[in-house]
Short mmCIF file of the C-alpha atoms (twelve columns), coordinates in Angstrom:
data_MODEL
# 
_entry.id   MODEL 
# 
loop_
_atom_site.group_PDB 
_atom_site.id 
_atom_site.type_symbol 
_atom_site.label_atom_id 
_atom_site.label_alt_id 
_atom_site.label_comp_id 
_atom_site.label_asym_id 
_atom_site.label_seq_id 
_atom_site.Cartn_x 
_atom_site.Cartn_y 
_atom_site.Cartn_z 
_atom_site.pdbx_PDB_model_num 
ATOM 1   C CA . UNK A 1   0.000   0.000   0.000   1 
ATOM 2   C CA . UNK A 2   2.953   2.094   0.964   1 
ATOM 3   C CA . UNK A 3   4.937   2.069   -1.999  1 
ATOM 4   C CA . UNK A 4   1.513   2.367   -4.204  1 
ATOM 5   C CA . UNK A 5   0.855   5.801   -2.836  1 
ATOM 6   C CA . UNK A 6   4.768   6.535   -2.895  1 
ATOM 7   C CA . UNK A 7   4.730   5.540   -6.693  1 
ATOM 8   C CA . UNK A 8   1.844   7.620   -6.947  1 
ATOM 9   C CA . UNK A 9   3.309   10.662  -4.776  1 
ATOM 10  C CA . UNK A 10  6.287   10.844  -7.262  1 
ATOM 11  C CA . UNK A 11  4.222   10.920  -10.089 1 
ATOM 12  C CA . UNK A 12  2.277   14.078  -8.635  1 
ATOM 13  C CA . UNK A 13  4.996   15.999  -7.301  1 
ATOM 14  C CA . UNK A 14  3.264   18.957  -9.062  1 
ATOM 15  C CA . UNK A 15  0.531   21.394  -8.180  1 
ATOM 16  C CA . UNK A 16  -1.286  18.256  -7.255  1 
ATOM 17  C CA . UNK A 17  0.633   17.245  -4.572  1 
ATOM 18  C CA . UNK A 18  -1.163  19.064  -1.140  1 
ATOM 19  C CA . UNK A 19  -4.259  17.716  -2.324  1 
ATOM 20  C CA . UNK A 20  -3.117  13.938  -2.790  1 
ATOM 21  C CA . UNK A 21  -0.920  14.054  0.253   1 
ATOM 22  C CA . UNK A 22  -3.495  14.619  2.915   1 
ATOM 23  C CA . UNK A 23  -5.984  11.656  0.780   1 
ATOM 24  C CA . UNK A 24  -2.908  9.511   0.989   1 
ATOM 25  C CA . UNK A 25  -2.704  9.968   4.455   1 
ATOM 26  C CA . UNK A 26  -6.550  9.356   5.046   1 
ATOM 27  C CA . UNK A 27  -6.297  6.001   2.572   1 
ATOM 28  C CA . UNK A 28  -2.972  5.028   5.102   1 
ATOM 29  C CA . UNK A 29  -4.838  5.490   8.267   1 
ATOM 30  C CA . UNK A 30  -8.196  4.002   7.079   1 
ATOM 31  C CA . UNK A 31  -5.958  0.871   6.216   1 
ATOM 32  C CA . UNK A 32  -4.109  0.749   9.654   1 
ATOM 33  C CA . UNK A 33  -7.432  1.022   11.696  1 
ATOM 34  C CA . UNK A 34  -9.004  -1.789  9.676   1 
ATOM 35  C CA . UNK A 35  -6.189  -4.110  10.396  1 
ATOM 36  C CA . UNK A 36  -5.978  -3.059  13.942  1 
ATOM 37  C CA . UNK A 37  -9.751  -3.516  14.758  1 
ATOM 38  C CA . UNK A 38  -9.511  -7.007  12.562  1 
ATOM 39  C CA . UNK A 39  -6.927  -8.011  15.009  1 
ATOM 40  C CA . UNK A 40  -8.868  -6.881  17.844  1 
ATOM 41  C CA . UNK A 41  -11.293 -9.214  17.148  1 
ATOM 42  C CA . UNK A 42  -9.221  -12.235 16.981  1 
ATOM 43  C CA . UNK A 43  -7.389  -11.073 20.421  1 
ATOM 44  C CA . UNK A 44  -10.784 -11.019 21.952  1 
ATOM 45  C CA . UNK A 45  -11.947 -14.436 20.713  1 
ATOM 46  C CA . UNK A 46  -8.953  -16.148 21.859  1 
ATOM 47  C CA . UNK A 47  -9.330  -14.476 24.978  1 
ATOM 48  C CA . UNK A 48  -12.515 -16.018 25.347  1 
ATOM 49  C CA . UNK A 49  -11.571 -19.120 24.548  1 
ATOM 50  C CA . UNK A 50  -8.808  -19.315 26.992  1 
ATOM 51  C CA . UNK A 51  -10.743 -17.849 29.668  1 
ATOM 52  C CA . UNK A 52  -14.096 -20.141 29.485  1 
ATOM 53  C CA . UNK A 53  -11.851 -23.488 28.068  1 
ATOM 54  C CA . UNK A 54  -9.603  -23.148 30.960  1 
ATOM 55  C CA . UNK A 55  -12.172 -22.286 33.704  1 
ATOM 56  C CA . UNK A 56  -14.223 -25.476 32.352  1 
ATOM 57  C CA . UNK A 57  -11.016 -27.775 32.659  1 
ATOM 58  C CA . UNK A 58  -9.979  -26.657 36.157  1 
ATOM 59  C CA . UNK A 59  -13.624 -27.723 37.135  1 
ATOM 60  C CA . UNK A 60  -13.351 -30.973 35.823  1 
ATOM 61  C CA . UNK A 61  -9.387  -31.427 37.088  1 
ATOM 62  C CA . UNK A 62  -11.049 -31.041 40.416  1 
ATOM 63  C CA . UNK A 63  -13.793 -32.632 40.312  1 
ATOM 64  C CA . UNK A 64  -11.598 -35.550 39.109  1 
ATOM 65  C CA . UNK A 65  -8.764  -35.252 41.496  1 
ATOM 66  C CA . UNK A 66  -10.213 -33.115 44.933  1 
ATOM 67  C CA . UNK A 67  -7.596  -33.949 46.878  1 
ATOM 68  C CA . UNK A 68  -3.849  -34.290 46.590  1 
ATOM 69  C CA . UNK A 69  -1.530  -33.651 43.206  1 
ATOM 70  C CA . UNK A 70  -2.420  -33.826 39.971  1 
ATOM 71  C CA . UNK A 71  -0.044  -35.433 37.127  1 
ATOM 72  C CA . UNK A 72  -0.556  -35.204 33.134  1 
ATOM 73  C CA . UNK A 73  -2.242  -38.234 32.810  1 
ATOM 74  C CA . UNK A 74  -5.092  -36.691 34.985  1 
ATOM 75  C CA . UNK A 75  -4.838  -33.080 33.123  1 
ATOM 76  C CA . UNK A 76  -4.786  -35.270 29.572  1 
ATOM 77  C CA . UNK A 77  -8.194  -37.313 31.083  1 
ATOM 78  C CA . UNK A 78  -9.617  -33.503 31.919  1 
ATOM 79  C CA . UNK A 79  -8.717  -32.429 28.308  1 
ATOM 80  C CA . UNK A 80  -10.448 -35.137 26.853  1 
ATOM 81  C CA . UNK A 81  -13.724 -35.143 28.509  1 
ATOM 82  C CA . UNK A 82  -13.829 -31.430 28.411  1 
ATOM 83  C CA . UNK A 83  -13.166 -31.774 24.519  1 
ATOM 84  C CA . UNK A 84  -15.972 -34.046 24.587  1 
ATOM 85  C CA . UNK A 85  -18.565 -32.581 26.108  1 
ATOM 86  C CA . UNK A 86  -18.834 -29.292 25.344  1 
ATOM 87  C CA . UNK A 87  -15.254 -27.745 23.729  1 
ATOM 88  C CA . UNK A 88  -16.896 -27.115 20.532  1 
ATOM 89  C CA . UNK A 89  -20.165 -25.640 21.875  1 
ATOM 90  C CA . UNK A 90  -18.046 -22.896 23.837  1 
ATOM 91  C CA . UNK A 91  -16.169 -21.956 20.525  1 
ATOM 92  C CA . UNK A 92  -19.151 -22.281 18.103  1 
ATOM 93  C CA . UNK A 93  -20.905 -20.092 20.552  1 
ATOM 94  C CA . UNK A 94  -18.099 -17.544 20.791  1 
ATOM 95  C CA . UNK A 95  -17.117 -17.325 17.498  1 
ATOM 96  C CA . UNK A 96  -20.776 -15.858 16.679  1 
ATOM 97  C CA . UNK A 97  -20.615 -14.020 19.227  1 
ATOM 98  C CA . UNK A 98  -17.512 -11.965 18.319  1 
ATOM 99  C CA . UNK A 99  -19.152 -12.051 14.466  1 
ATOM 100 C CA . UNK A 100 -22.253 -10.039 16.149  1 
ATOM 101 C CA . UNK A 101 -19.936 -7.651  18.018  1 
ATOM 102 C CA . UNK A 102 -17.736 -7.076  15.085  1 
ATOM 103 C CA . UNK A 103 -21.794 -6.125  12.653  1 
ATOM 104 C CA . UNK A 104 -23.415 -4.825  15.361  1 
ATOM 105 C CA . UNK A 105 -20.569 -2.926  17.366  1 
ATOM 106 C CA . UNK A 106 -21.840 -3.690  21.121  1 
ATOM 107 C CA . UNK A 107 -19.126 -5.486  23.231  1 
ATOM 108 C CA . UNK A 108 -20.441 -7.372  25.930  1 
ATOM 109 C CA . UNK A 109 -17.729 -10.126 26.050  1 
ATOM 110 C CA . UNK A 110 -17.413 -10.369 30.042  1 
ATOM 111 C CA . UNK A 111 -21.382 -11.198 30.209  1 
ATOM 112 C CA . UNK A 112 -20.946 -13.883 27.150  1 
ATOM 113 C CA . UNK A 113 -18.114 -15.238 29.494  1 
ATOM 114 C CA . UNK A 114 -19.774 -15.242 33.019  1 
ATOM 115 C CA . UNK A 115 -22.912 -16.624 30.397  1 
ATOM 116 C CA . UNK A 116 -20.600 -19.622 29.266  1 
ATOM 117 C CA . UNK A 117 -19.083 -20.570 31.832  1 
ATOM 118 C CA . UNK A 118 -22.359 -21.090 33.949  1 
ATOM 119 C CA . UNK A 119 -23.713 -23.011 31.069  1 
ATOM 120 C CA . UNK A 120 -20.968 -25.275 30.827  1 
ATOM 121 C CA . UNK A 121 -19.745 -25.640 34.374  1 
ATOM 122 C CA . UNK A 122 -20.295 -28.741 36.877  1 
ATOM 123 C CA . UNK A 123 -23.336 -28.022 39.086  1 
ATOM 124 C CA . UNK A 124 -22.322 -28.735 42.828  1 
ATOM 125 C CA . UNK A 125 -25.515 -31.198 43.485  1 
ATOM 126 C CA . UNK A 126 -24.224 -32.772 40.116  1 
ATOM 127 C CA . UNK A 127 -20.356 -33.100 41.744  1 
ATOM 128 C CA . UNK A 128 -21.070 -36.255 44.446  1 
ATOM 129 C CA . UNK A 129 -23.267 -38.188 41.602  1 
ATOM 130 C CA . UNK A 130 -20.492 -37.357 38.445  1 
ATOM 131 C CA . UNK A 131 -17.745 -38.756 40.811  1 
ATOM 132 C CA . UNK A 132 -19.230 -41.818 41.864  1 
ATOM 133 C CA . UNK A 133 -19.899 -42.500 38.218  1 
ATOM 134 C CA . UNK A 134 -16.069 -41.836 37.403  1 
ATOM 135 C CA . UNK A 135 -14.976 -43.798 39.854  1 
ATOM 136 C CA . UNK A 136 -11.227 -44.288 40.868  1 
ATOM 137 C CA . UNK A 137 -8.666  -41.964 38.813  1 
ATOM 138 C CA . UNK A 138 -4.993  -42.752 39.306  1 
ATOM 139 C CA . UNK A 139 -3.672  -39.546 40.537  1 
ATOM 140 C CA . UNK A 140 -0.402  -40.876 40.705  1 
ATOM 141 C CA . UNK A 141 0.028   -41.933 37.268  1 
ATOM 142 C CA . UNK A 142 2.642   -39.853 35.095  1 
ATOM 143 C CA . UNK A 143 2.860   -40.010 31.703  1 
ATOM 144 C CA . UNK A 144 5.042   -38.084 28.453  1 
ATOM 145 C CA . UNK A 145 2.729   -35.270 27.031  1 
# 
């Protein structure tokens, strides 16, 4: 874009120049806030993402292992039933949610994550029934990632 304008700069270095300078300028800037606000929007979706997807793990990392440590094989168990359940949910549902914020210019990401995370999270009269149904998890267990 840069060297476009330049190329086009050197070709008006004439009496047209203070009018295609300050358009230039304007084409420049329009560019740069584009990109920045497109880049906003991927920051925020991955902040999301990390936010609810690790919230939702630690739930299930204790509800697997309430007591004493916790090795990869138990964080790789957590993984996998989280990516079971409801992984792609979460993202499906924050990936529209960023497309609506990006057309419709409202940002009301902290709600959509307080919103996911209680839709997604381990109910406590669901915690004695879930790990009774588990059963027994190694905790001791180590593994390679």
């Amino acid at each position: 874009v840069v060297a476009t304008i330049a190329s086009i700069l050197s070709s008006l270095s004439g009496p047209l120049l203070p009018i295609v300078v300050p358009i230039a300028t304007g084409v420049v800037l329009a560019k740069w806030v584009y990109d920045t606000y497109q880049r906003t929007n991927i920051v925020l979706r991955r902040i999301m993402t990390y936010i609810v997807d690790l919230t939702c793990i630690m739930q299930i990392l204790f509800l697997l292992a309430p007591t004493g440590p916790i090795s990869r094989h138990v964080i790789k168990i957590a993984i996998k039933g989280y990516e079971g359940t409801c992984k792609s949910d979460v993202h499906s549902a924050i990936q529209s949610h960023c497309v609506s914020v990006t057309r419709g210019g409202g940002d009301d990401a902290l709600e959509k994550i307080v919103r996911l995370i209680k839709d997604h999270s381990i109910k406590a009269e669901d915690v004695q029934n879930l790990r009774t149904k588990i059963g027994h998890v190694d905790l001791q267990v180590d593994e390679e990632w």
